[in-house]
N, C-alpha and C positions, 0 to 999 in steps of 0.2 A: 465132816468126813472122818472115818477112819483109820486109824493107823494103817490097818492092813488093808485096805484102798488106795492109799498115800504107795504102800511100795508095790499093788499091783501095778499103778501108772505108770511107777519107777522103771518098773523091771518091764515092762514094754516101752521103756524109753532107751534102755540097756543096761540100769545098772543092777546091781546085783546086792542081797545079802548079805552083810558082812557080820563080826563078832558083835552081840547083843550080851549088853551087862541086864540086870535083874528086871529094868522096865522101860527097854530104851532098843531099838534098832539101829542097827548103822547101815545107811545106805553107802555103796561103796561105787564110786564111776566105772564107766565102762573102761578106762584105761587104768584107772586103780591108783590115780592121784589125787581124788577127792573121797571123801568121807564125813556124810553129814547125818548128824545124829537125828532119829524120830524117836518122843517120845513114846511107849505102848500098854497105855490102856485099854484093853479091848472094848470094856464097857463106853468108854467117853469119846465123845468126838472133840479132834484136836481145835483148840481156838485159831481164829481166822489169823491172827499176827504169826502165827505158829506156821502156815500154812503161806502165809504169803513169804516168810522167811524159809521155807525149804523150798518154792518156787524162786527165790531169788539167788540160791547158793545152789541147785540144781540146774536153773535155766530151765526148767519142763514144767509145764502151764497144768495145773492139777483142777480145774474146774472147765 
């Protein structure tokens, strides 16, 4: 999967966008108390440990 599949799921979960350093997003919670970082290479799909740890620290089921 995608980076930028990873925060379309997000961001119809609620959250949103936040500040993005050189190759990394930050998804940010809908209340704006969490912030977890995705890496973003567009070319590469993220590894499965990767994904299950932004499924675990977001609570939103990505597959």
């Amino acid at each position: 999967m995608k980076p930028r599949e990873v925060m379309k799921i997000l961001r119809e979960a609620g959250w949103t966008e936040g500040r993005g350093a050189r190759h990394t997003i930050t998804a940010v919670s809908p209340d704006g108390s969490r912030r977890v970082p995705i890496s973003n290479h567009p070319a590469e799909d993220l590894p499965t440990g990767t994904l299950k740890n932004i499924e675990r620290l977001t609570g939103v089921k990505l597959k």
